[in-house]
C-alpha positions as CSV (number, residue, x, y, z in Angstrom):
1,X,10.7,2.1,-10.7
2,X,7.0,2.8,-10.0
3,X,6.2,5.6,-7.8
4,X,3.0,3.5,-6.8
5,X,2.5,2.2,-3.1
6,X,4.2,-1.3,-3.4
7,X,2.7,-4.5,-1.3
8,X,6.4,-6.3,-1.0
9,X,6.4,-9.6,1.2
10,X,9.9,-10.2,1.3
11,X,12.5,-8.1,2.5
12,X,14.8,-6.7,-0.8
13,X,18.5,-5.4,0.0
14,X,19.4,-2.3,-2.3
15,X,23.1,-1.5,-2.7
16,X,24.2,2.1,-3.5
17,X,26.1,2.7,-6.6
18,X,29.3,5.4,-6.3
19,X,27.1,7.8,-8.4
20,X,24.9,7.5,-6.1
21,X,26.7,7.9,-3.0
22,X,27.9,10.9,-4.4
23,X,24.3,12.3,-4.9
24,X,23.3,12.1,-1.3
25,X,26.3,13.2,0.0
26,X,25.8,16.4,-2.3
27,X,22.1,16.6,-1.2
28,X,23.2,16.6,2.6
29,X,25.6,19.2,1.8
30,X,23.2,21.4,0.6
31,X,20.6,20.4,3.2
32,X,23.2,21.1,6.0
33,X,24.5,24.6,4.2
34,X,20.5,25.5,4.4
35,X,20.1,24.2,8.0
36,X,22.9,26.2,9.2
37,X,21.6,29.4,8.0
38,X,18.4,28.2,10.3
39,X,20.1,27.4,13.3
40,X,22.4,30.4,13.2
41,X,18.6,32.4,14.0
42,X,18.6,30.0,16.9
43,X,16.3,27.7,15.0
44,X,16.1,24.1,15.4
45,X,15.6,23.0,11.7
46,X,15.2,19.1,10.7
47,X,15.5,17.3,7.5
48,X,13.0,14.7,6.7
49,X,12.5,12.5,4.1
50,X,14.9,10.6,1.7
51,X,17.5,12.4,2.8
52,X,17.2,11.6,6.0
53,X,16.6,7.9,4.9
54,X,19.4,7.8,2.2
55,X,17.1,6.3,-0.4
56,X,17.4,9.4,-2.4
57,X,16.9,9.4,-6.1
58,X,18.2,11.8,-9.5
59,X,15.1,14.5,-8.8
60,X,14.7,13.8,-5.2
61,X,14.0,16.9,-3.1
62,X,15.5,18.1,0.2
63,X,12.7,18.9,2.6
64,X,13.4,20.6,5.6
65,X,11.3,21.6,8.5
66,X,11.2,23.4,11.2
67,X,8.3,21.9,13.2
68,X,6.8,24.2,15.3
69,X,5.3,27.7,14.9
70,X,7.8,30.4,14.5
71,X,7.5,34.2,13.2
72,X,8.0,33.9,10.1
73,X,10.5,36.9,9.7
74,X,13.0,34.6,11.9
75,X,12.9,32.5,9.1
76,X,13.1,34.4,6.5
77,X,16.0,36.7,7.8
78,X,17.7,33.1,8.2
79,X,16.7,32.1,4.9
80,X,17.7,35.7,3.3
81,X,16.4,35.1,-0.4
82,X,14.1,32.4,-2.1
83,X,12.7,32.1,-5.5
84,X,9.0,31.6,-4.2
85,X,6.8,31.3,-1.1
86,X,3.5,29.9,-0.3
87,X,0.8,29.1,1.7
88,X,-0.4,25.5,2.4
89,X,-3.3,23.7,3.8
90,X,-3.8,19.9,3.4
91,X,-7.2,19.4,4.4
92,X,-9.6,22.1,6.1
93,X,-8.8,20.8,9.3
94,X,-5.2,20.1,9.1
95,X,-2.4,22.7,9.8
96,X,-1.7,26.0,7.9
97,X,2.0,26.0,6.9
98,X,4.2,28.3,5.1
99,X,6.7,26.9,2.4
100,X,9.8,28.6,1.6
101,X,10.9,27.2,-1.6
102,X,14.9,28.6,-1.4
103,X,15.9,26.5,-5.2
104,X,13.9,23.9,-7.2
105,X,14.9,21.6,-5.2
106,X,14.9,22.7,-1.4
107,X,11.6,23.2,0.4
108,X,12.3,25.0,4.2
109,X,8.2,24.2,6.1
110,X,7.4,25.9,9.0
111,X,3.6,25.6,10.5
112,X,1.6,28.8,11.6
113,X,-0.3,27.1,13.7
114,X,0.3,24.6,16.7
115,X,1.0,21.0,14.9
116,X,-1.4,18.1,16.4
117,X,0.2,15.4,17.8
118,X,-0.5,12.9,13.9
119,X,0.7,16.2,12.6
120,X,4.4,16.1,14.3
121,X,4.5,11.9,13.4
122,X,4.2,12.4,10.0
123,X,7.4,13.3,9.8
124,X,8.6,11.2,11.9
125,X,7.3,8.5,9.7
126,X,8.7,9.6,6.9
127,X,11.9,10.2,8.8
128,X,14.2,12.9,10.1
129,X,17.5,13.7,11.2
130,X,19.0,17.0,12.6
131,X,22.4,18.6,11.4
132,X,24.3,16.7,14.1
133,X,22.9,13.6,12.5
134,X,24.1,14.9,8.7
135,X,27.5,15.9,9.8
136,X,27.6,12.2,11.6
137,X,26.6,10.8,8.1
138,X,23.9,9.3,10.1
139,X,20.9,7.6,8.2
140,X,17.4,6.6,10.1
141,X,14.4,4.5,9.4
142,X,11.3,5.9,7.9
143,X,8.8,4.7,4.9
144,X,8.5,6.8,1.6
145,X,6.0,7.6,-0.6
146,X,5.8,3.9,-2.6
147,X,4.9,2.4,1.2
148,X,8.2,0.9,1.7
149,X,9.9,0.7,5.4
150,X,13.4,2.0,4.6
151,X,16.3,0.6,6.6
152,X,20.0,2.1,5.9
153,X,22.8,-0.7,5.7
154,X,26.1,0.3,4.8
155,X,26.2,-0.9,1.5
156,X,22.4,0.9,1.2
157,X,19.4,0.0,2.3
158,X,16.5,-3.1,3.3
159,X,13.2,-2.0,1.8
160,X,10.5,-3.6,3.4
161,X,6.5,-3.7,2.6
162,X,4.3,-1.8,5.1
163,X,0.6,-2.8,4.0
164,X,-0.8,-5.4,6.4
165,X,2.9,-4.4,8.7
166,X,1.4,-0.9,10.0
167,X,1.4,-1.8,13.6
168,X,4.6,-3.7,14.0
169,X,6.0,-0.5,11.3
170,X,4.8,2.2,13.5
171,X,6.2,0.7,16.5
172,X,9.5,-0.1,15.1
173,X,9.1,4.3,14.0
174,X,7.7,5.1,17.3
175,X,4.9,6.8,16.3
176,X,0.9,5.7,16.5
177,X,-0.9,3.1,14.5
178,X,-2.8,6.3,13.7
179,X,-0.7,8.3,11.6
180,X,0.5,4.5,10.1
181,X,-3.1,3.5,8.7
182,X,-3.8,7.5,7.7
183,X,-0.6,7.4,5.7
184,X,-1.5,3.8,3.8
185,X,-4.9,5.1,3.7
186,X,-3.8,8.4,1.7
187,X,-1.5,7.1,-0.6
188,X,-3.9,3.9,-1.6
189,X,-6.4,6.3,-2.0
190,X,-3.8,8.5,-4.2
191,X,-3.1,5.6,-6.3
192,X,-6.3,5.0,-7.5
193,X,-7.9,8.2,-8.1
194,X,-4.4,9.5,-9.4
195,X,-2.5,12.7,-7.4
196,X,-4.5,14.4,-5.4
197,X,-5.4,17.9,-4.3
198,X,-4.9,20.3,-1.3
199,X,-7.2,22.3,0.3
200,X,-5.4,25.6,0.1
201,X,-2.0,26.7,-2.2
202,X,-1.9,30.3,-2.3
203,X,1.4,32.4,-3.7
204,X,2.5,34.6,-1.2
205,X,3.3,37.6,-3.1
206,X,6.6,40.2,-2.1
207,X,5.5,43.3,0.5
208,X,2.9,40.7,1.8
209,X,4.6,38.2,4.8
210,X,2.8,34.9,5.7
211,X,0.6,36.2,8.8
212,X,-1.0,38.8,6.2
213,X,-1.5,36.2,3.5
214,X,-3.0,34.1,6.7
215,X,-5.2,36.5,7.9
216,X,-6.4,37.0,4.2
217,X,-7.5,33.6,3.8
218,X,-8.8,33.4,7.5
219,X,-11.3,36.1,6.7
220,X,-12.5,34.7,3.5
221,X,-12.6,31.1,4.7
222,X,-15.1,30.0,7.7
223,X,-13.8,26.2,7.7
224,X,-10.6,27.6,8.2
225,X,-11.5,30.0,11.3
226,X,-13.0,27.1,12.5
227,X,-9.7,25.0,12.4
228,X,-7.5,27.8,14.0
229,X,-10.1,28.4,17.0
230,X,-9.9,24.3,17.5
231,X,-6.0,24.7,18.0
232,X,-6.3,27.6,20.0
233,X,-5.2,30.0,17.7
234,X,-6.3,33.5,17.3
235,X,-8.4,34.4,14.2
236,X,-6.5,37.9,13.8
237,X,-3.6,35.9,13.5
């Protein structure tokens, strides 16, 4: 099935296989085995995406975030080994966030700067539960990356189109028609032109930690001092 953003006018039910069943429950395992390293650092991590939703796939990823700025040795003494970290920036103006990539497949996000208010929604758009919420086998709405509204039944899901349905979408996700039409908007605009850039990926090497590799980029970068005074950041990081 097409990873392509998907205008769907009818509702279309998807039942789960055992196989996979089995998949997300091993995904949630490993996301909650992850989380509970976080939360043992008195960190309140969340996982956000289709594991959250349930509609997870062979080569899905486990994203987890912990959404607000943190030190990131709290992390990382949480964390206690990874195979890579990095540095990530969207869009000049959007957030600066670190990305702790612990195996191929699990991602742990933090921000270094204070989210916007878009910022925090797109995750709630895409969808998010908390460990309570794994360990309850709990499953929540959200929309993935083909434009689809995703809505857990117990035999799967109810996929549901979301072009010309962002404000009655957004409201059923509690989140703004803002971070809605931005979302369609990027992903339209993904499709066409094919996959997009970011702004800023930088490998953050061993001996250096994320504030250093910040400051680094700060000093060589004016658009980003300019997006870290906006949020009321400090440019010495």
């Amino acid at each position: 099935m097409s990873r392509q953003p998907e205008i769907l006018h009818e509702p279309r039910r998807i039942t789960y296989t055992t196989e996979r069943w089995a998949h997300l429950r091993r995904l949630r395992q490993q996301a909650l085995e992850v989380m509970t390293r976080l939360e043992h650092e008195s960190l309140r991590p969340l996982v956000h995406g289709s594991v959250a939703r349930g509609d997870v796939r062979p080569r899905s990823d486990i994203d987890i975030v912990v959404p607000y700025s943190v030190p990131s040795f709290r992390v990382e003494l949480a964390l206690g080994r990874w195979i890579r970290r990095e540095i990530v920036q969207a869009t000049p103006s959007s957030v600066l966030k670190a990305h702790i990539h612990v195996k191929d497949n699990i991602v742990v996000t933090f921000p270094l700067l204070k989210m916007m208010p878009r910022e925090e929604e797109f995750y709630r758009w895409g969808g998010v539960v908390d460990s309570d919420q794994l360990k309850g086998d709990q499953r929540v709405l959200g929309v993935n990356k083909r434009l689809l509204l995703i809505e857990p039944i117990p035999e799967g899901h109810i996929e549901s189109g979301v072009i010309g349905r962002e404000r009655e979408v957004a409201k059923r996700l509690g989140v703004s028609i803002d971070i809605a039409k931005e979302r369609v908007r990027v992903l339209l605009r993904r499709s066409r032109v094919g996959r997009t850039g970011v702004y800023i990926v930088r490998h953050v090497p061993d001996g250096t930690t994320f504030e250093e590799m910040a400051k680094i980029l700060c000093d060589s970068d004016p658009a980003l001092r300019r997006t870290i005074r906006r949020r009321g950041g400090s440019t010495r990081l």
